[in-house]
PQR file of N, CA, C, O and H, with PARSE charges and radii, in Angstrom:
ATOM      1  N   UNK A   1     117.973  92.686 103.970 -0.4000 1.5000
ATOM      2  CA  UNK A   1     118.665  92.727 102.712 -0.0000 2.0000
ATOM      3  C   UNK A   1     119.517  93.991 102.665  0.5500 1.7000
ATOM      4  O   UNK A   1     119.165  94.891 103.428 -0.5500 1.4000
ATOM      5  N   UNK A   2     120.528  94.190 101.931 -0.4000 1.5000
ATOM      6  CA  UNK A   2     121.743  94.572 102.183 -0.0000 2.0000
ATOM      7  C   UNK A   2     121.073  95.768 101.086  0.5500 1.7000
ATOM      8  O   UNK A   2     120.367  95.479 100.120 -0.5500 1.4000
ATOM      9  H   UNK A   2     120.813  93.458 101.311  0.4000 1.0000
ATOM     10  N   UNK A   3     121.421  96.976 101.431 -0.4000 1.5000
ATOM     11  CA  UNK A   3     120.794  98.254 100.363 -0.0000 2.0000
ATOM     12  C   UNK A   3     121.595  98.151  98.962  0.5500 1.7000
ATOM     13  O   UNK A   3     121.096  98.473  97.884 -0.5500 1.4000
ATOM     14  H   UNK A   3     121.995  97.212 102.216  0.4000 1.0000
ATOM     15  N   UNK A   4     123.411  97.465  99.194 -0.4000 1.5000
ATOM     16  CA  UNK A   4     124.456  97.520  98.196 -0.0000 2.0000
ATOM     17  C   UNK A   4     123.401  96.338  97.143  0.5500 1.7000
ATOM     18  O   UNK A   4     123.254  96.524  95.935 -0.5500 1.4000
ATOM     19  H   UNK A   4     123.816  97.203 100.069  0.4000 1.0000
ATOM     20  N   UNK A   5     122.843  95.308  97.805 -0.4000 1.5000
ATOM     21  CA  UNK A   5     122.513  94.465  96.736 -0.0000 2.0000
ATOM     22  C   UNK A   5     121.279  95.190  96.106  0.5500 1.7000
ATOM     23  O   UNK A   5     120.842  94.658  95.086 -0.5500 1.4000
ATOM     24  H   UNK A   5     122.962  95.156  98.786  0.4000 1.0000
ATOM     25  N   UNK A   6     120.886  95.892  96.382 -0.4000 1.5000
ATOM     26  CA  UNK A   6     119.455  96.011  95.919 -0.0000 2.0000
ATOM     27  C   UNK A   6     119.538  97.176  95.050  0.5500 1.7000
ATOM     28  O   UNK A   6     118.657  97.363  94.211 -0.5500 1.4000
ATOM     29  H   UNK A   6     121.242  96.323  97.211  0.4000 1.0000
ATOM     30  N   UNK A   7     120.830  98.227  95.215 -0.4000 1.5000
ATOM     31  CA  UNK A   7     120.923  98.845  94.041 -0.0000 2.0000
ATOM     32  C   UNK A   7     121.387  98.528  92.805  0.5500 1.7000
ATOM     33  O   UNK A   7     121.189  99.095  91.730 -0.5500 1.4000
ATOM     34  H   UNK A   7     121.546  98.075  95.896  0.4000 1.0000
ATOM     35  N   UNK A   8     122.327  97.107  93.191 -0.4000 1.5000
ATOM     36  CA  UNK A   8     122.917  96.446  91.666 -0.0000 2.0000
ATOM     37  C   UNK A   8     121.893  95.895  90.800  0.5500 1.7000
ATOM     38  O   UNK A   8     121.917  96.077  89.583 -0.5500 1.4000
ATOM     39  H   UNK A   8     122.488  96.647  94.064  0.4000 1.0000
ATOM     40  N   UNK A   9     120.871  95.132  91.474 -0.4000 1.5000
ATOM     41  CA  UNK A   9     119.352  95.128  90.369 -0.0000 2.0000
ATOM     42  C   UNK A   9     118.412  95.952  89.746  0.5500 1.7000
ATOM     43  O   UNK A   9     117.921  96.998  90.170 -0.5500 1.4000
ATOM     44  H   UNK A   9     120.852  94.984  92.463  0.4000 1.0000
ATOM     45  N   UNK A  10     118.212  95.357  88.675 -0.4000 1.5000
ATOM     46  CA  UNK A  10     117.506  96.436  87.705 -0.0000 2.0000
ATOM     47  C   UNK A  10     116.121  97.081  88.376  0.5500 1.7000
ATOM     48  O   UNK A  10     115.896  96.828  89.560 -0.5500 1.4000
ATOM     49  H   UNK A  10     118.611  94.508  88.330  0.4000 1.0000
ATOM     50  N   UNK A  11     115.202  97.907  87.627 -0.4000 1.5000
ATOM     51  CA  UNK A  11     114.208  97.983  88.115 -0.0000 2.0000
ATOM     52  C   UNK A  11     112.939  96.730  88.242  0.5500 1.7000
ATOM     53  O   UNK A  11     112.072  96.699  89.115 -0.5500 1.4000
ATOM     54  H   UNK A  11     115.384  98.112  86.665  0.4000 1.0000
ATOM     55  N   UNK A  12     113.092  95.884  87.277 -0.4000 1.5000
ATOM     56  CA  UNK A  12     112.006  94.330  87.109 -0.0000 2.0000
ATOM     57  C   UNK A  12     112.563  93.686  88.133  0.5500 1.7000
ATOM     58  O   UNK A  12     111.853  93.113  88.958 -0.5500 1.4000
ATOM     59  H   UNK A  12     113.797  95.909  86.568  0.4000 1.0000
ATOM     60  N   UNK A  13     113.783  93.692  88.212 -0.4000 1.5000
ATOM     61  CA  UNK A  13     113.832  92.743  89.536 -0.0000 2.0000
ATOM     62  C   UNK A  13     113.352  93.396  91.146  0.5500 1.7000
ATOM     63  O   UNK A  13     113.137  92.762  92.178 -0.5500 1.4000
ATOM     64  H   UNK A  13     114.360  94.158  87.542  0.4000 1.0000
ATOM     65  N   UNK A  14     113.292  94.683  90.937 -0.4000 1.5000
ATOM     66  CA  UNK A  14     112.800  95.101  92.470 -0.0000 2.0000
ATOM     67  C   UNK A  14     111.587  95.147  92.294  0.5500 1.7000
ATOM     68  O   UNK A  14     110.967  95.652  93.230 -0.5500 1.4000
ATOM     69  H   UNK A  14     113.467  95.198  90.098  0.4000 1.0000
ATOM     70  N   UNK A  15     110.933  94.769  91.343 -0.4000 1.5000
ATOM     71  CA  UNK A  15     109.339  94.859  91.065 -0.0000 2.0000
ATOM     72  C   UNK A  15     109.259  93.648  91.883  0.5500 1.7000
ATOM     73  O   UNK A  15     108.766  93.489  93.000 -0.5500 1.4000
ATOM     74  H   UNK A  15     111.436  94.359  90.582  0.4000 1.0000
ATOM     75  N   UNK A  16     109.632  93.126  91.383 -0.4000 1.5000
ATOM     76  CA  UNK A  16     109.186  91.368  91.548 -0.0000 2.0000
ATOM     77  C   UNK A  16     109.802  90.819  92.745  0.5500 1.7000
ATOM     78  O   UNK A  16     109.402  89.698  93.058 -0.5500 1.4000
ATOM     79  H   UNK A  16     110.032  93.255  90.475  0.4000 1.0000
ATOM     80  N   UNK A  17     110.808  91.429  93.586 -0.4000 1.5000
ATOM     81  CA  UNK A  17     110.921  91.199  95.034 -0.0000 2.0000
ATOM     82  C   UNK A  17     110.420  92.192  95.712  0.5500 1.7000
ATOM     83  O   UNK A  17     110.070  91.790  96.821 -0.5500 1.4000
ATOM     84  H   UNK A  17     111.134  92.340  93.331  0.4000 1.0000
ATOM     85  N   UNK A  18     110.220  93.329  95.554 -0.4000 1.5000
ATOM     86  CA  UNK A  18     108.590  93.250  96.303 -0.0000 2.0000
ATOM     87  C   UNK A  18     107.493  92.990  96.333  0.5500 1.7000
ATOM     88  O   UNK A  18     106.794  93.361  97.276 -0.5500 1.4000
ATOM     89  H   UNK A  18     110.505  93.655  94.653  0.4000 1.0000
ATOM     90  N   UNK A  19     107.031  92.313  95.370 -0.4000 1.5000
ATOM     91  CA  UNK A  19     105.785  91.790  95.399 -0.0000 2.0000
ATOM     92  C   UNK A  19     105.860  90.121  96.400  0.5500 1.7000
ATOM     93  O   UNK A  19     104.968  89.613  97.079 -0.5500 1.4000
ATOM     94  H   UNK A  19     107.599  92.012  94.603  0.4000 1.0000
ATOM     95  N   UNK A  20     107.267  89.624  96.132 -0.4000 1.5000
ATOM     96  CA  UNK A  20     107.449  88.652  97.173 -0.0000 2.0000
ATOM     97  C   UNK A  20     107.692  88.688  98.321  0.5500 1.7000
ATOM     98  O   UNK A  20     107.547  87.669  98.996 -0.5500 1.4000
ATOM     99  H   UNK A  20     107.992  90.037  95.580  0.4000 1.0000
ATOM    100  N   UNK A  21     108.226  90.123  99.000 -0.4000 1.5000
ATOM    101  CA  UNK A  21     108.142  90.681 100.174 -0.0000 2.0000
ATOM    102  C   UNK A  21     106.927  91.023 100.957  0.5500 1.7000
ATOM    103  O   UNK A  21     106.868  90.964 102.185 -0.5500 1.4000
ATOM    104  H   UNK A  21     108.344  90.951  98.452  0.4000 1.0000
ATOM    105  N   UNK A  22     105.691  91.486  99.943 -0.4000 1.5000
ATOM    106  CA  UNK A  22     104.749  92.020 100.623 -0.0000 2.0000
ATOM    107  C   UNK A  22     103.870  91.255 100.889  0.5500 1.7000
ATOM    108  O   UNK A  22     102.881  91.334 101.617 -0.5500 1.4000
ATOM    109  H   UNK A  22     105.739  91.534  98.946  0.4000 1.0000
ATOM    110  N   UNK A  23     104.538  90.003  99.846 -0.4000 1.5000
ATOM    111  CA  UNK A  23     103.062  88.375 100.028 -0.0000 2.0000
ATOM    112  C   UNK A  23     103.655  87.824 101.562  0.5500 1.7000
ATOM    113  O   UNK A  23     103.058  87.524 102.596 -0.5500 1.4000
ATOM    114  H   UNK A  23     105.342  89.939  99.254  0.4000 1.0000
ATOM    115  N   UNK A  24     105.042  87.840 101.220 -0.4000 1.5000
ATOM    116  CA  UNK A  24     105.233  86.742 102.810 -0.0000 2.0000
ATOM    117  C   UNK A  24     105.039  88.097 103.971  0.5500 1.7000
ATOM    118  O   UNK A  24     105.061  87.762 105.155 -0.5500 1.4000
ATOM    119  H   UNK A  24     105.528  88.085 100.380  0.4000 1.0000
ATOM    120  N   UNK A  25     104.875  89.422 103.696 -0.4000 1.5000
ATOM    121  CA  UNK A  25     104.548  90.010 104.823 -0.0000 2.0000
ATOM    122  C   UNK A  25     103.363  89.745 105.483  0.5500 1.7000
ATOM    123  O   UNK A  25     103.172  89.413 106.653 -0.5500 1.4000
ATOM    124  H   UNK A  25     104.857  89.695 102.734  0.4000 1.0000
ATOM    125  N   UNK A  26     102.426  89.980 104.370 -0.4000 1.5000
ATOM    126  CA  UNK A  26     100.934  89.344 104.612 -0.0000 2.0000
ATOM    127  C   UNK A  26     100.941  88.267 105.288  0.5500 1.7000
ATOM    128  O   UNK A  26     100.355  88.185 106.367 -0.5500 1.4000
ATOM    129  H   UNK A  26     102.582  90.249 103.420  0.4000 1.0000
ATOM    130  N   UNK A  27     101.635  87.242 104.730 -0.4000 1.5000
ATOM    131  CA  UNK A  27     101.437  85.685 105.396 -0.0000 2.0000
ATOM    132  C   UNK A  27     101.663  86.189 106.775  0.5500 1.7000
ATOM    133  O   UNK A  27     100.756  86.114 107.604 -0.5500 1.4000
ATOM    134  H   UNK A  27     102.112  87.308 103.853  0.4000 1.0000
ATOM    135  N   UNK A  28     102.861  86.716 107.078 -0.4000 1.5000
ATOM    136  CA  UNK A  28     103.686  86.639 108.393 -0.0000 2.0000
ATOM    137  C   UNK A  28     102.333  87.567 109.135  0.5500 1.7000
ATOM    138  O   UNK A  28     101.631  87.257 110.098 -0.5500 1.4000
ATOM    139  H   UNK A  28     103.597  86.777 106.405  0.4000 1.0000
ATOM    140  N   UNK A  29     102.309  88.595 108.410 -0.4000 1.5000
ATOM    141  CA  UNK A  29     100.871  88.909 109.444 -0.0000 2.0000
ATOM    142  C   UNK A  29      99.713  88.558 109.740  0.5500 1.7000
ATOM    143  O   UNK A  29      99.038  89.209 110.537 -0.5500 1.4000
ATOM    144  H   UNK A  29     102.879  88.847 107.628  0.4000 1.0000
ATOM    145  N   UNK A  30      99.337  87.614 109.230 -0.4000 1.5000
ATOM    146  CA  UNK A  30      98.195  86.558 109.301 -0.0000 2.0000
ATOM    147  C   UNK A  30      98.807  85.691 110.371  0.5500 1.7000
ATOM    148  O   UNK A  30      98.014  85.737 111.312 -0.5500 1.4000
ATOM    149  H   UNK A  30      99.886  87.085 108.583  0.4000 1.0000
ATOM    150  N   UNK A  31      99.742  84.989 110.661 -0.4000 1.5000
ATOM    151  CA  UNK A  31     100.081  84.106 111.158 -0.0000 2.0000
ATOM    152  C   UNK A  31     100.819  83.994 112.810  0.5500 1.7000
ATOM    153  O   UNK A  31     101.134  83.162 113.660 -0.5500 1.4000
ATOM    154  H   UNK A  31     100.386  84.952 109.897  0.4000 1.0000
ATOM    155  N   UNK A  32     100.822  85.449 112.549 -0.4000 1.5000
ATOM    156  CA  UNK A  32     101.115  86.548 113.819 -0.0000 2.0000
ATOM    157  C   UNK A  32      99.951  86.817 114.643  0.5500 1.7000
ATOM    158  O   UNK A  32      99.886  86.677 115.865 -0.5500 1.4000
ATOM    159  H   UNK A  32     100.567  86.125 111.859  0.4000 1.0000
ATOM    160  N   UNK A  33      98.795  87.322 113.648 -0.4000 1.5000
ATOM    161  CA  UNK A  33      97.385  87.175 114.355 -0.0000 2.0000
ATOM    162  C   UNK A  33      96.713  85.886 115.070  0.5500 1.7000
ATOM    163  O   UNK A  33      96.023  85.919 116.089 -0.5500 1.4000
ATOM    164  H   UNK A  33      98.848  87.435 112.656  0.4000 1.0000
ATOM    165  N   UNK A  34      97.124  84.561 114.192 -0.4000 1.5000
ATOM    166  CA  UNK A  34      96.537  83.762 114.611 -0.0000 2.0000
ATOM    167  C   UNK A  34      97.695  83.075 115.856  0.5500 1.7000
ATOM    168  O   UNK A  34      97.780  81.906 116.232 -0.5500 1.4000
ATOM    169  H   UNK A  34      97.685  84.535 113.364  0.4000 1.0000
ATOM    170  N   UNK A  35      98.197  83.830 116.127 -0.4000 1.5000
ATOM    171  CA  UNK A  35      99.282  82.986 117.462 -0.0000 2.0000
ATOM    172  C   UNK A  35     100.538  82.045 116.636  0.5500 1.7000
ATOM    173  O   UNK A  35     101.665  82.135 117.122 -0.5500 1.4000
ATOM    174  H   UNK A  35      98.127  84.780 115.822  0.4000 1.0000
ATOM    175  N   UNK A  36     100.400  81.382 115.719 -0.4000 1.5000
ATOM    176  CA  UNK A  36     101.381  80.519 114.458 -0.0000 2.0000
ATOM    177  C   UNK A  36     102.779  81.199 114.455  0.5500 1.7000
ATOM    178  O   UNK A  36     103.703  80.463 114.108 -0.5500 1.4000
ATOM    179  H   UNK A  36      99.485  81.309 115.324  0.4000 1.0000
ATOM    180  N   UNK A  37     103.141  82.695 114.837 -0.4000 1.5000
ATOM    181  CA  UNK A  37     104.305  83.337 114.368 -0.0000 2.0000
ATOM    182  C   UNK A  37     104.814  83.293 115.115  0.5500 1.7000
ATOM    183  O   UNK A  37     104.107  83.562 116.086 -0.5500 1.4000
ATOM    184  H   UNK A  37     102.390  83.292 115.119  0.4000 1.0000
ATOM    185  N   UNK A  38     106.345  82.971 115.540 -0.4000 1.5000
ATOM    186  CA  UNK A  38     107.433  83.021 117.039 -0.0000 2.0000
ATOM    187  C   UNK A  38     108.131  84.243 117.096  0.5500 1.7000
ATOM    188  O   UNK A  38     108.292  85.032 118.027 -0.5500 1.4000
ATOM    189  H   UNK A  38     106.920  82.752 114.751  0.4000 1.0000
ATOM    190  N   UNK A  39     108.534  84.253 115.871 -0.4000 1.5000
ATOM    191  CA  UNK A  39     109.492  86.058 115.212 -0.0000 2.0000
ATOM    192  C   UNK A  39     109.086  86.922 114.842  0.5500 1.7000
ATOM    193  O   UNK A  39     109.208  87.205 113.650 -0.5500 1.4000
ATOM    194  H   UNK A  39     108.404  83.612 115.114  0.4000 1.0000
ATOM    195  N   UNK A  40     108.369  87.783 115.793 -0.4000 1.5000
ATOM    196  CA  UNK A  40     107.416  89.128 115.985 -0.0000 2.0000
ATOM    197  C   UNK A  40     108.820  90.155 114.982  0.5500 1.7000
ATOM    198  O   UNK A  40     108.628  90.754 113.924 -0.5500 1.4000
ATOM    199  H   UNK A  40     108.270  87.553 116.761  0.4000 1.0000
ATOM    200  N   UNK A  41     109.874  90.078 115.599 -0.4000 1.5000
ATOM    201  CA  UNK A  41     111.142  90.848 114.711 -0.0000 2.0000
ATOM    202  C   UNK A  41     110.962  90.711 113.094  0.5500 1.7000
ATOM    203  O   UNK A  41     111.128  91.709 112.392 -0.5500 1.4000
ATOM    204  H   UNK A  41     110.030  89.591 116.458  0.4000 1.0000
ATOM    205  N   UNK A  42     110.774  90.026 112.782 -0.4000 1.5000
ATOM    206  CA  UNK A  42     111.018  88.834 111.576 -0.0000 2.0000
ATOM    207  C   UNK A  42     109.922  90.290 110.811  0.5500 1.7000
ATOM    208  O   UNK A  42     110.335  90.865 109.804 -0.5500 1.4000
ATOM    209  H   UNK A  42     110.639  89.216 113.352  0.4000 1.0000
ATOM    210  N   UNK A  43     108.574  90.697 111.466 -0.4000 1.5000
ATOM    211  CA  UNK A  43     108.132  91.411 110.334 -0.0000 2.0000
ATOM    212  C   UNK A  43     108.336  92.951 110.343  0.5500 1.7000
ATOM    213  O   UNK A  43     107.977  93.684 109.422 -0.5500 1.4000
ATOM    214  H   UNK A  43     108.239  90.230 112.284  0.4000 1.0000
ATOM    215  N   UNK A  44     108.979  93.383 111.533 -0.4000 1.5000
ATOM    216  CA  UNK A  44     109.619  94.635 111.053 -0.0000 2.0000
ATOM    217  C   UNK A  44     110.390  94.831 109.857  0.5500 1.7000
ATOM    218  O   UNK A  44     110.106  95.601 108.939 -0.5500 1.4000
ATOM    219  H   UNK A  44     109.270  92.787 112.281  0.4000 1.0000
ATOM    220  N   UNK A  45     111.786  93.774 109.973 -0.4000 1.5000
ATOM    221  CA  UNK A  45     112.381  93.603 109.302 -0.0000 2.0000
ATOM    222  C   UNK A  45     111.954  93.622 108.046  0.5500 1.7000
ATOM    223  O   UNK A  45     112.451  94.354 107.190 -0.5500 1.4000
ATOM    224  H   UNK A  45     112.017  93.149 110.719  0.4000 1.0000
ATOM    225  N   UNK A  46     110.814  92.661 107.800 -0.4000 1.5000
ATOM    226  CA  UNK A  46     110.202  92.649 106.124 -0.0000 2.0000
ATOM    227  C   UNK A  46     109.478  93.966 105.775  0.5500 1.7000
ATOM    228  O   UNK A  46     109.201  94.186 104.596 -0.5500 1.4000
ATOM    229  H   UNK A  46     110.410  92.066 108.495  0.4000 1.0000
ATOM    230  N   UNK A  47     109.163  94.838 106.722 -0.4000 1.5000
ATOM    231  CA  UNK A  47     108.578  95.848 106.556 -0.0000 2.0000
ATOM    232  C   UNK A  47     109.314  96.773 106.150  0.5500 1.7000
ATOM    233  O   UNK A  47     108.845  97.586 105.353 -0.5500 1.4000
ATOM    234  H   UNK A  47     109.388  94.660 107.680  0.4000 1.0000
ATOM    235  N   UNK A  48     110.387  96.861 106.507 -0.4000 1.5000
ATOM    236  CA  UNK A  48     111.703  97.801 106.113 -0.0000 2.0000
ATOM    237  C   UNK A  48     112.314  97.581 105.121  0.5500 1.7000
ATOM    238  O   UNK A  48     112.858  98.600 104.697 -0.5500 1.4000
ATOM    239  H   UNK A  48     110.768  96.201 107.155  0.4000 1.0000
ATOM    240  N   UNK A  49     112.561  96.336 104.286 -0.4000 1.5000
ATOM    241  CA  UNK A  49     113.088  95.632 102.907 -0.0000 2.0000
ATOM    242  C   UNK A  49     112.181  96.207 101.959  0.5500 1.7000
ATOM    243  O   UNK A  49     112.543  96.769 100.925 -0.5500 1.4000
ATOM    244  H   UNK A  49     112.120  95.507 104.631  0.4000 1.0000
ATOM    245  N   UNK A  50     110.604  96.007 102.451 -0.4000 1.5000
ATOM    246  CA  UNK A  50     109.787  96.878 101.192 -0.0000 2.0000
ATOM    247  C   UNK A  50     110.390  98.409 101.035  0.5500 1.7000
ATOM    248  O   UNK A  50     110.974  98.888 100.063 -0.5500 1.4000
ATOM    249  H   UNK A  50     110.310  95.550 103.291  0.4000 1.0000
ATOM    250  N   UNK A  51     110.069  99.013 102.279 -0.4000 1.5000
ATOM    251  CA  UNK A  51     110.365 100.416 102.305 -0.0000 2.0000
ATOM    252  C   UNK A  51     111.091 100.547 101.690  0.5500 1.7000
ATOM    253  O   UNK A  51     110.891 101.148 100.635 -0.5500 1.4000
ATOM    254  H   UNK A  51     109.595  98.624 103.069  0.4000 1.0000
ATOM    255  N   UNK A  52     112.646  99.926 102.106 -0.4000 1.5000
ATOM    256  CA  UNK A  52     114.265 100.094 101.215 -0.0000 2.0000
ATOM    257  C   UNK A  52     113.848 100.001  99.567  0.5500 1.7000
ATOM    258  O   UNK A  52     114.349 100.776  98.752 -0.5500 1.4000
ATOM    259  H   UNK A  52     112.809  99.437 102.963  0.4000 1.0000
ATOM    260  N   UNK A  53     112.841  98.925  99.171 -0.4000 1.5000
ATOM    261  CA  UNK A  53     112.859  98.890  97.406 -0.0000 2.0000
ATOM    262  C   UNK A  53     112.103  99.829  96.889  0.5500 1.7000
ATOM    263  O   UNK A  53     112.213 100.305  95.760 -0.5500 1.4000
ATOM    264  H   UNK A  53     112.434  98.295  99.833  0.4000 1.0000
ATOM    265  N   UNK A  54     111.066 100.199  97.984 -0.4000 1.5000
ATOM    266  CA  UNK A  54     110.535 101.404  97.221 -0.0000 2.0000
ATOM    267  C   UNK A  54     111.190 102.731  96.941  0.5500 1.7000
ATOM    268  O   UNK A  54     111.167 103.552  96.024 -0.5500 1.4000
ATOM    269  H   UNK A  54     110.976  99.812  98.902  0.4000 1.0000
ATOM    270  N   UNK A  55     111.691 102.623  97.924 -0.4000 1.5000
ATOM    271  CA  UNK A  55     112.803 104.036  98.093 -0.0000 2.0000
ATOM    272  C   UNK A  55     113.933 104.090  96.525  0.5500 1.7000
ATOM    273  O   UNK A  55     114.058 104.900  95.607 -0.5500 1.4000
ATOM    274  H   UNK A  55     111.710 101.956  98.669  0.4000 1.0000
ATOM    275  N   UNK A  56     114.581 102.777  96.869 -0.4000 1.5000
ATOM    276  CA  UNK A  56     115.412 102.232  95.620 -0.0000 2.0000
ATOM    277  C   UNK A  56     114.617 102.730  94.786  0.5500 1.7000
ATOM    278  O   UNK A  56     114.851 103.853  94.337 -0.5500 1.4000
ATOM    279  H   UNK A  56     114.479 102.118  97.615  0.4000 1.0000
ATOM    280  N   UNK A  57     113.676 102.127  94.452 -0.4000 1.5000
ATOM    281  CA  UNK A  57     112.466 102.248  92.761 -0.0000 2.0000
ATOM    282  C   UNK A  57     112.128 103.589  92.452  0.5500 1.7000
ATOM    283  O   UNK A  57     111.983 103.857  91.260 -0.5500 1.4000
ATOM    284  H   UNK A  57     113.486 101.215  94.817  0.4000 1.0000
ATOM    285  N   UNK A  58     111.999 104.347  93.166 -0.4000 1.5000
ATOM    286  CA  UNK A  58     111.772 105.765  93.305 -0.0000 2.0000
ATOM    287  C   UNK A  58     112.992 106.250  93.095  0.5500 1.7000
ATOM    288  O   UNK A  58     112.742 106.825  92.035 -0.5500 1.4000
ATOM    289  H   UNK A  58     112.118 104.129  94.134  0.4000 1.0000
ATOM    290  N   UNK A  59     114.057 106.452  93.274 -0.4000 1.5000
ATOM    291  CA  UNK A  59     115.594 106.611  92.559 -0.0000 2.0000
ATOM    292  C   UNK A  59     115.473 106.660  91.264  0.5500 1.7000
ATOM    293  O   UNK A  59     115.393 107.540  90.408 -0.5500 1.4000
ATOM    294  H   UNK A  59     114.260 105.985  94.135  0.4000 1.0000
ATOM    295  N   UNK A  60     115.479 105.220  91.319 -0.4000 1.5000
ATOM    296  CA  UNK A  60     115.613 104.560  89.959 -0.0000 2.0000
ATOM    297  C   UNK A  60     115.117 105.120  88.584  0.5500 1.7000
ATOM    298  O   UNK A  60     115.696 105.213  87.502 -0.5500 1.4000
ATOM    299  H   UNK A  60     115.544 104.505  92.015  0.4000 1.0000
ATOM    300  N   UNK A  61     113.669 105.514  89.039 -0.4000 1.5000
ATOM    301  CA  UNK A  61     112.658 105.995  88.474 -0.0000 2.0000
ATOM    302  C   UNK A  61     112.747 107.331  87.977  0.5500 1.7000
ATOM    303  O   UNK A  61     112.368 107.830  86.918 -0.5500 1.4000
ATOM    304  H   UNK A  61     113.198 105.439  89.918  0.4000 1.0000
ATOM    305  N   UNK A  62     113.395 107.850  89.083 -0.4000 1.5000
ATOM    306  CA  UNK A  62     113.691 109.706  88.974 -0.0000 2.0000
ATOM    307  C   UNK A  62     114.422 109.729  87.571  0.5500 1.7000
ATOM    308  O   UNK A  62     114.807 110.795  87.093 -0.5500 1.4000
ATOM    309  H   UNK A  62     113.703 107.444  89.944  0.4000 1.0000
TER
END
């Protein structure tokens, strides 16, 4: 996700896409464990989108 989009949303909306980031992270890491996952990349990536909103939210917040 693009950092430009994620500063144009308010703070409720970065609440609430990370909480949908960190569920399908979970999934993806469950599913990674059990052999099910092909795109080992796929959860860096989601790992770094949280980071980016927290970072954002913490801005925001200041």
């Amino acid at each position: 996700m693009k950092v430009k989009e994620l500063r144009d949303k308010n703070a409720g909306e970065l609440g609430e896409l990370k909480v949908k980031l960190a569920r399908d992270l979970m999934n993806a890491r469950f599913k990674n464990a059990l052999g099910q996952f092909e795109n080992q990349s796929l959860i860096k990536k989601m790992r770094r989108d949280v980071a980016r909103i927290n970072t954002i939210l913490r801005e925001k917040v200041s």
